[in-house]
PyMOL Python script that loads the backbone (N, CA, C, O; Angstrom):
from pymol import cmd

cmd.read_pdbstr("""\
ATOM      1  N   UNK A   1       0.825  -1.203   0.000  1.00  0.00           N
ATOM      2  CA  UNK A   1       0.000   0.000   0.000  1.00  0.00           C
ATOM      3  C   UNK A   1       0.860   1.255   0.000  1.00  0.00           C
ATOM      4  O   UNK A   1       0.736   2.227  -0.744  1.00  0.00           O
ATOM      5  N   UNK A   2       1.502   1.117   0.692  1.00  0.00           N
ATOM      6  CA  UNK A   2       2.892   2.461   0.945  1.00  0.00           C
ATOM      7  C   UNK A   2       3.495   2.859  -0.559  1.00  0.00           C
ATOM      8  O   UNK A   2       3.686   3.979  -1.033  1.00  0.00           O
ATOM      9  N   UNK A   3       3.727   1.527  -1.144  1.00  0.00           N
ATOM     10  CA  UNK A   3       4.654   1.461  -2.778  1.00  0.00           C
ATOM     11  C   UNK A   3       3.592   2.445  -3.497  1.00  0.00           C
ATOM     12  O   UNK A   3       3.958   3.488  -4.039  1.00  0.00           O
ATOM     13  N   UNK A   4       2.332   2.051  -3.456  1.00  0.00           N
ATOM     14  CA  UNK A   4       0.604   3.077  -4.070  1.00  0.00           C
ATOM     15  C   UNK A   4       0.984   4.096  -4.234  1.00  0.00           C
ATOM     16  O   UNK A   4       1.356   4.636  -5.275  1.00  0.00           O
ATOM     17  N   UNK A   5       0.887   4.748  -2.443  1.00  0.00           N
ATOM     18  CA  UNK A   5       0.869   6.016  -2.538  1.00  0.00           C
ATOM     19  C   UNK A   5       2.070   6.956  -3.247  1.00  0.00           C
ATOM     20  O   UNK A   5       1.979   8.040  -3.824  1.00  0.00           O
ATOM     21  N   UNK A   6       3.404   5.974  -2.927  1.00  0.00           N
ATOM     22  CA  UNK A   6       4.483   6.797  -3.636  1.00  0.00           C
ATOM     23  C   UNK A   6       4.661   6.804  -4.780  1.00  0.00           C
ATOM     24  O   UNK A   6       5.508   7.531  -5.299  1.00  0.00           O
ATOM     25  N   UNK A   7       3.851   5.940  -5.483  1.00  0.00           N
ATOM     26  CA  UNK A   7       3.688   5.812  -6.876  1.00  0.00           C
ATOM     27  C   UNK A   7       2.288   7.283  -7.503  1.00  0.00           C
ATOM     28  O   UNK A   7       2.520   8.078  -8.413  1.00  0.00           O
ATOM     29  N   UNK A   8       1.388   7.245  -6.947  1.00  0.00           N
ATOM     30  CA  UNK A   8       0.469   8.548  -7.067  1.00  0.00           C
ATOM     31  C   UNK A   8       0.940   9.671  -6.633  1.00  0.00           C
ATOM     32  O   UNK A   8       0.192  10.588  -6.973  1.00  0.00           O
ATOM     33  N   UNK A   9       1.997  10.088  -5.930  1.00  0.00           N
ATOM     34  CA  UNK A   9       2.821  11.224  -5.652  1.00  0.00           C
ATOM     35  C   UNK A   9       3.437  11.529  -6.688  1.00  0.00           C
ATOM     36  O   UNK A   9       3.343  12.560  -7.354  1.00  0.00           O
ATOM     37  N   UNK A  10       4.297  10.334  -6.896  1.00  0.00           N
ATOM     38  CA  UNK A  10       5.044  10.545  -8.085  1.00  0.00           C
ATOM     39  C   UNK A  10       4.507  11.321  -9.714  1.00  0.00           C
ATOM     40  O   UNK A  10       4.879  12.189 -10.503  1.00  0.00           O
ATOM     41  N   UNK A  11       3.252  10.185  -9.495  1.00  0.00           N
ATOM     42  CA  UNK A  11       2.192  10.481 -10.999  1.00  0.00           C
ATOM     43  C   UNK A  11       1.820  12.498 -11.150  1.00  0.00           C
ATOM     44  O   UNK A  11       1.828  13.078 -12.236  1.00  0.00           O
ATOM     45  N   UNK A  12       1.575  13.103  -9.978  1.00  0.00           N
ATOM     46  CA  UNK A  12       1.601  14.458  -9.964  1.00  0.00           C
ATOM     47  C   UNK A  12       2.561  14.976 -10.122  1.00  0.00           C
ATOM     48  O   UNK A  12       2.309  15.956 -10.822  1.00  0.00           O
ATOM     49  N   UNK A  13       3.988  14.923  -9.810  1.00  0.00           N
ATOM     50  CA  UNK A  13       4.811  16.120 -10.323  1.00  0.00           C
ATOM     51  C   UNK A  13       5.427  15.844 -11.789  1.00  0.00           C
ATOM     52  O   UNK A  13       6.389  16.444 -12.269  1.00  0.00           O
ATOM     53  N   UNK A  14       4.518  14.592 -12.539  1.00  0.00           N
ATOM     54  CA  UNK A  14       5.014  14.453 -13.582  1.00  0.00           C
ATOM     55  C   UNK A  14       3.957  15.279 -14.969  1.00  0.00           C
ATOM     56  O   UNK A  14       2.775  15.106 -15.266  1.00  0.00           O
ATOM     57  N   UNK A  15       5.156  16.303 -15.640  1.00  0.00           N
ATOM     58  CA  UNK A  15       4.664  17.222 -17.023  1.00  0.00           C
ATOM     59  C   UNK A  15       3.709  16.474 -17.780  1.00  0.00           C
ATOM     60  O   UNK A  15       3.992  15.372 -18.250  1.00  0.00           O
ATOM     61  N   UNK A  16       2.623  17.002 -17.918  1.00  0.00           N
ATOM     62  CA  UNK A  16       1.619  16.797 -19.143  1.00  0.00           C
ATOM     63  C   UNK A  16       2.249  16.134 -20.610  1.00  0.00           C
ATOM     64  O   UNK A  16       3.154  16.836 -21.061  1.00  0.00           O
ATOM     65  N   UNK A  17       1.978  15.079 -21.321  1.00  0.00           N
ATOM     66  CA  UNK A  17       2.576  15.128 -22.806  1.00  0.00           C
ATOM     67  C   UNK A  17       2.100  15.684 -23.446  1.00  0.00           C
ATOM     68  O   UNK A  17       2.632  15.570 -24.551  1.00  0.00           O
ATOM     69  N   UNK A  18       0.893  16.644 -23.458  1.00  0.00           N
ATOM     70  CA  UNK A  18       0.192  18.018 -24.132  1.00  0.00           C
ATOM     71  C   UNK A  18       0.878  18.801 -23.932  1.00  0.00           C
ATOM     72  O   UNK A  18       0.671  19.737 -24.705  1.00  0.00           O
ATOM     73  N   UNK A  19       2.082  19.076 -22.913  1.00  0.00           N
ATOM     74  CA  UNK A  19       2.347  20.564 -23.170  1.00  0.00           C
ATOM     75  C   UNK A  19       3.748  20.429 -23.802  1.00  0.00           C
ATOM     76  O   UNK A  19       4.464  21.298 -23.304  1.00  0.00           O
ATOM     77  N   UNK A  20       4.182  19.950 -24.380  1.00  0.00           N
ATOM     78  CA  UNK A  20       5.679  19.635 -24.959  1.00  0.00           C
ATOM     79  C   UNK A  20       5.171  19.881 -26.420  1.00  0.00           C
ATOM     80  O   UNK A  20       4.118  19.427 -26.867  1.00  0.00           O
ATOM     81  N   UNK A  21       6.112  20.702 -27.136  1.00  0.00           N
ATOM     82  CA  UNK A  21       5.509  20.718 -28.478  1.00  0.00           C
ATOM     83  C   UNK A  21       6.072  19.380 -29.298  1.00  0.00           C
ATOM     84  O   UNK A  21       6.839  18.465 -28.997  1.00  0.00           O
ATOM     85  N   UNK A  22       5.297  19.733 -30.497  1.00  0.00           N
ATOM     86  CA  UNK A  22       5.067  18.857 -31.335  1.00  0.00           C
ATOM     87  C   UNK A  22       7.198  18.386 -32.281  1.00  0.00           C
ATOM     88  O   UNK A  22       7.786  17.375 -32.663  1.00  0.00           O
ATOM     89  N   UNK A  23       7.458  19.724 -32.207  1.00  0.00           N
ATOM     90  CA  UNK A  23       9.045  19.304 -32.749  1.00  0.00           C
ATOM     91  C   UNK A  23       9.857  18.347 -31.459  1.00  0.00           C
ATOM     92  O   UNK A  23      10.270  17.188 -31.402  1.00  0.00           O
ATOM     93  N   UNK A  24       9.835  19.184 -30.769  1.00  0.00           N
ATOM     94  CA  UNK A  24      10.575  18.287 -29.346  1.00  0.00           C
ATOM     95  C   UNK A  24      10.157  16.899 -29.631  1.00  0.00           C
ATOM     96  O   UNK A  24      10.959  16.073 -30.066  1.00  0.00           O
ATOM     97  N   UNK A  25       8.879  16.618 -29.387  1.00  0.00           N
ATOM     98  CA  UNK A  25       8.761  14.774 -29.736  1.00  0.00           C
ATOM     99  C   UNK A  25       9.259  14.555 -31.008  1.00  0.00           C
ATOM    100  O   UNK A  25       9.764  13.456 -31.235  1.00  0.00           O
ATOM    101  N   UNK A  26       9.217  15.319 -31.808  1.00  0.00           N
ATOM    102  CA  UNK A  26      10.332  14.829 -33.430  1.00  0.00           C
ATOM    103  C   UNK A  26      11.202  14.563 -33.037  1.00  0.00           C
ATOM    104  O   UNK A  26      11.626  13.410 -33.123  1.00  0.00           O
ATOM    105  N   UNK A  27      11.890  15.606 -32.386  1.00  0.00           N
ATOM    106  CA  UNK A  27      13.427  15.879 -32.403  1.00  0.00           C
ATOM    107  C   UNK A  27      14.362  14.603 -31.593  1.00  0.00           C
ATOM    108  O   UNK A  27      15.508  14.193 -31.775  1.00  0.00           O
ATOM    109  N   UNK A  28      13.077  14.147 -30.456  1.00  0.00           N
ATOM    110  CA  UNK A  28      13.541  13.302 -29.675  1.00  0.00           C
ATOM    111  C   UNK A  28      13.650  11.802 -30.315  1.00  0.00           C
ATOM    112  O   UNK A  28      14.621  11.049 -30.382  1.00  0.00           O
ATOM    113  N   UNK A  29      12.216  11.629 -30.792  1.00  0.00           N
ATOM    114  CA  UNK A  29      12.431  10.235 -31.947  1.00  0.00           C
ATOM    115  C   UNK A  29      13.256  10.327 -33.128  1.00  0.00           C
ATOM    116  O   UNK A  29      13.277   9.374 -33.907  1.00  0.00           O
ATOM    117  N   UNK A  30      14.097  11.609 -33.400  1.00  0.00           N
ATOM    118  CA  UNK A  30      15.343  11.113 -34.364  1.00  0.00           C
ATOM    119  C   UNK A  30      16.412  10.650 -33.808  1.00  0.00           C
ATOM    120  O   UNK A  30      16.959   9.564 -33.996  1.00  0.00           O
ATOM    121  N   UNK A  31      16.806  11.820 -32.858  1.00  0.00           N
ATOM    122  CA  UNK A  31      17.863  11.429 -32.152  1.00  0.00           C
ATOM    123  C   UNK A  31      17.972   9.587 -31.287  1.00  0.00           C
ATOM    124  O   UNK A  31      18.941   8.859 -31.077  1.00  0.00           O
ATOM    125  N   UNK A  32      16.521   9.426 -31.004  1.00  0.00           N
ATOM    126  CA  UNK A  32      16.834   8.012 -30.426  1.00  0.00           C
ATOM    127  C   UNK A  32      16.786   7.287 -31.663  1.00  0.00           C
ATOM    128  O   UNK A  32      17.649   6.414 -31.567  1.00  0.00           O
ATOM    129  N   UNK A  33      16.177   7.200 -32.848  1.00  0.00           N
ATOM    130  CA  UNK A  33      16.613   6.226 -33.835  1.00  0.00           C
ATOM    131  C   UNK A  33      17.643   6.156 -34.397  1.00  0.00           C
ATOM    132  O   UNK A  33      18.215   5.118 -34.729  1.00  0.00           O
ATOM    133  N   UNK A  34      18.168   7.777 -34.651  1.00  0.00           N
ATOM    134  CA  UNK A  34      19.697   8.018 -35.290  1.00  0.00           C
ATOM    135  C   UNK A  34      20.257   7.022 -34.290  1.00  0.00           C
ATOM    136  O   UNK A  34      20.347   5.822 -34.548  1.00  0.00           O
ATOM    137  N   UNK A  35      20.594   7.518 -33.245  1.00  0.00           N
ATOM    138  CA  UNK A  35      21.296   6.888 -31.888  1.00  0.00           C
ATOM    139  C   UNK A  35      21.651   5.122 -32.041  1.00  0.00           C
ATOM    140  O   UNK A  35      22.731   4.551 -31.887  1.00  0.00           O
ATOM    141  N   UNK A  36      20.339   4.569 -32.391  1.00  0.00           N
ATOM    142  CA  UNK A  36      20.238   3.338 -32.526  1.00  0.00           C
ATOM    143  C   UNK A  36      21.091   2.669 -33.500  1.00  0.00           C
ATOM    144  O   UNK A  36      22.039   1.884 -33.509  1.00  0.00           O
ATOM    145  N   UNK A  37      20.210   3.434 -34.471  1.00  0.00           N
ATOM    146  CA  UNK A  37      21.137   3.185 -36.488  1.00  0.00           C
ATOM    147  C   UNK A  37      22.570   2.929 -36.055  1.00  0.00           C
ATOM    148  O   UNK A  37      23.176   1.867 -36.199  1.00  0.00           O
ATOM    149  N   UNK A  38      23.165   4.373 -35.341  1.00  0.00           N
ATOM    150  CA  UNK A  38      24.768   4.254 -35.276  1.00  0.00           C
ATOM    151  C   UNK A  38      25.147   3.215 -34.298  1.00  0.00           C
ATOM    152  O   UNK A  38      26.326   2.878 -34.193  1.00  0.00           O
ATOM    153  N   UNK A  39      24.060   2.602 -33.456  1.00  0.00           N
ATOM    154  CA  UNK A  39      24.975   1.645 -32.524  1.00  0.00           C
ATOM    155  C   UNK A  39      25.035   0.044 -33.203  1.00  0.00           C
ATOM    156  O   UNK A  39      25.757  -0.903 -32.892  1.00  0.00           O
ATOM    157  N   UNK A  40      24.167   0.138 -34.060  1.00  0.00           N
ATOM    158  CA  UNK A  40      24.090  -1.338 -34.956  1.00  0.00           C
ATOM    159  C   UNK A  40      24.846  -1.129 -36.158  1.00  0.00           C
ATOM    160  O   UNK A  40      25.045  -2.178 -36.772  1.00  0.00           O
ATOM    161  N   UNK A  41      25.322  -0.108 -36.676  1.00  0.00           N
ATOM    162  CA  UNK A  41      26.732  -0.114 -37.517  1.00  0.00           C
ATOM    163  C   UNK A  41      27.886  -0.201 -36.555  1.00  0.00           C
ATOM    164  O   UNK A  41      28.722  -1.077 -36.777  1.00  0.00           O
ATOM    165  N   UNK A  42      28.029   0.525 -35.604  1.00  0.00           N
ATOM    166  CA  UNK A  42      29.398   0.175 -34.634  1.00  0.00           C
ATOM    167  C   UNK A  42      29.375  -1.531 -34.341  1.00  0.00           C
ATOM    168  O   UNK A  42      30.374  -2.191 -34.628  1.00  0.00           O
ATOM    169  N   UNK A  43      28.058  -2.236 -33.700  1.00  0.00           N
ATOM    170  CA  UNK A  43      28.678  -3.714 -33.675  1.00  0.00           C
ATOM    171  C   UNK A  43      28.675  -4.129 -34.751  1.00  0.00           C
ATOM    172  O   UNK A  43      29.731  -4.762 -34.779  1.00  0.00           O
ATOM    173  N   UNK A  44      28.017  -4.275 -36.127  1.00  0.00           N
ATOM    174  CA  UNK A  44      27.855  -4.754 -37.512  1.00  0.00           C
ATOM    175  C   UNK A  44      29.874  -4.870 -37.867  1.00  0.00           C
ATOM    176  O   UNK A  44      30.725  -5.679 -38.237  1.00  0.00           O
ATOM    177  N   UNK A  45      29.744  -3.652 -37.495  1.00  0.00           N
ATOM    178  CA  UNK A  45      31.110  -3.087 -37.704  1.00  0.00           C
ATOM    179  C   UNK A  45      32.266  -4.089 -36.912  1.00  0.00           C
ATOM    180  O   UNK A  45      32.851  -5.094 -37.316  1.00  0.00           O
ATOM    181  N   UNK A  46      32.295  -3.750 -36.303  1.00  0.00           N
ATOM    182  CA  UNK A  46      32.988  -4.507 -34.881  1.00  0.00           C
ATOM    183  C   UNK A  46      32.892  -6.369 -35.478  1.00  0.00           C
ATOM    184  O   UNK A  46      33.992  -6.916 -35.562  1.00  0.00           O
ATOM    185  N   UNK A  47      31.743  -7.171 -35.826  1.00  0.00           N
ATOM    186  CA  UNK A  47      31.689  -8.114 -35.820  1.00  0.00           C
ATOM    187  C   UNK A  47      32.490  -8.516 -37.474  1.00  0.00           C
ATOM    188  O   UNK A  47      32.930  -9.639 -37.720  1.00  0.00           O
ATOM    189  N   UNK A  48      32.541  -7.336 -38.469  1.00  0.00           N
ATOM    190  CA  UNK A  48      33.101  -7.661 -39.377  1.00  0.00           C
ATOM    191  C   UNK A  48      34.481  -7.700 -39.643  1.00  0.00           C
ATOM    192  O   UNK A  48      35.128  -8.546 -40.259  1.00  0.00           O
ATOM    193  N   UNK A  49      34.841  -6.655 -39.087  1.00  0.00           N
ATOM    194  CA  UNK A  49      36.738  -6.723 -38.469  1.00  0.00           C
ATOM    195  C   UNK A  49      37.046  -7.751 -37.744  1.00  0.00           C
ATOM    196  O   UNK A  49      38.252  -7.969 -37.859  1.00  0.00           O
ATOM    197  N   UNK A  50      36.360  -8.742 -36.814  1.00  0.00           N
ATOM    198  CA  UNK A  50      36.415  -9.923 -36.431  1.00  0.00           C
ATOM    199  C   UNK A  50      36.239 -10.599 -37.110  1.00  0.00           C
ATOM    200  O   UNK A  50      37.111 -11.466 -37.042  1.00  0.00           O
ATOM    201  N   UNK A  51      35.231 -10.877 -38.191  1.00  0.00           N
ATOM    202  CA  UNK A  51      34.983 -12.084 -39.159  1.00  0.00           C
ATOM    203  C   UNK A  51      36.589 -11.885 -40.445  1.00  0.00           C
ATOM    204  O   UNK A  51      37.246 -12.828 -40.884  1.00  0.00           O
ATOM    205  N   UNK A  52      36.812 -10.433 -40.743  1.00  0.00           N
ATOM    206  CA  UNK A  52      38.244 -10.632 -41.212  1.00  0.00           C
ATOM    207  C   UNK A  52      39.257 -11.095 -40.604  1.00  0.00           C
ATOM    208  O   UNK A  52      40.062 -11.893 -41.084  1.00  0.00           O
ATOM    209  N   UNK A  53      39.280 -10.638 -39.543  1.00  0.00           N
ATOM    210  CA  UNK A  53      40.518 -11.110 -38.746  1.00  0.00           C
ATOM    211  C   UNK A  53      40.782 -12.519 -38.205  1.00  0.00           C
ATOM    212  O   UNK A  53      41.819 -13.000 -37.749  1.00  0.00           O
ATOM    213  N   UNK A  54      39.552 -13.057 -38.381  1.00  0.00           N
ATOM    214  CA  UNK A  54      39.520 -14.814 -38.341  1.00  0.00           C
ATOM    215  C   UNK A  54      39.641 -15.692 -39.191  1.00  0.00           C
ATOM    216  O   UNK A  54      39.564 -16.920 -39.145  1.00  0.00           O
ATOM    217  N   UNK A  55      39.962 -14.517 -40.480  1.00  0.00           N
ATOM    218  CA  UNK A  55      39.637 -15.090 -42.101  1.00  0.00           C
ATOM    219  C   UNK A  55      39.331 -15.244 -43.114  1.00  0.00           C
ATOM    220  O   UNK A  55      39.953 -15.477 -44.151  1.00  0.00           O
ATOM    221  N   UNK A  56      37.417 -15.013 -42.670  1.00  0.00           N
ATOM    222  CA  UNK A  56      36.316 -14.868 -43.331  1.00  0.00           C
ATOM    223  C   UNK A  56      36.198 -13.244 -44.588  1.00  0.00           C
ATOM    224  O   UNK A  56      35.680 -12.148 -44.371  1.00  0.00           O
ATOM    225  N   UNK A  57      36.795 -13.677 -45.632  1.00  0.00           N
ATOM    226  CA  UNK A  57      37.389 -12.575 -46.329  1.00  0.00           C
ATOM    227  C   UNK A  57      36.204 -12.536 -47.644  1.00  0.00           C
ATOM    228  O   UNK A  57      35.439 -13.439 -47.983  1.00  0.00           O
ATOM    229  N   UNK A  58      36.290 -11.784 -47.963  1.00  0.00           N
ATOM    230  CA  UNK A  58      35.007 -11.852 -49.144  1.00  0.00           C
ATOM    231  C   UNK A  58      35.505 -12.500 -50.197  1.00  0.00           C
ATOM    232  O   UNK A  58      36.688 -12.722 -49.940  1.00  0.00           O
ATOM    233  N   UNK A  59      35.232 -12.912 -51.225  1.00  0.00           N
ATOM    234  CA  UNK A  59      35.860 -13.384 -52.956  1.00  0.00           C
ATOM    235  C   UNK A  59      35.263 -12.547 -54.092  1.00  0.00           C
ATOM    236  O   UNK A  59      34.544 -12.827 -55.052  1.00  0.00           O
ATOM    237  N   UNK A  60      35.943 -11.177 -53.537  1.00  0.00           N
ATOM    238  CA  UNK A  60      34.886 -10.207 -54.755  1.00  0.00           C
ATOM    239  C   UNK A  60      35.947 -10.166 -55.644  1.00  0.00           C
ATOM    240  O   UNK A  60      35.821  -9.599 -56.730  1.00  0.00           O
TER     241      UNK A  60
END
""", "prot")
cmd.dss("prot")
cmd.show_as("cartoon", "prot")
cmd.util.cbc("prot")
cmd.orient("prot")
């Protein structure tokens, strides 16, 4: 019951998602997808300098 109430305390000092404009939520879902994109080329990356370095070389 205690966990409740500090959980409904909490729920009040938290900002409206109506009052944030409309670019800010853009701005924020690029940056976290950009964010993403670049972290799955860094391991893509990472796992292919390993697959050379073990051997695995292309035959182009």
């Amino acid at each position: 019951m205690k966990s409740l109430i500090n959980i409904q305390k909490m729920d009040d000092k938290t900002v409206p998602a109506k009052n944030v404009s409309f670019w800010k939520k853009i701005s924020w879902l690029v940056i976290i997808y950009g964010g993403s994109v670049l972290a799955l080329f860094v391991v893509a990356s990472a796992f292919h300098i390993l697959m050379f370095a073990a051997g695995m070389r292309t035959h182009g």
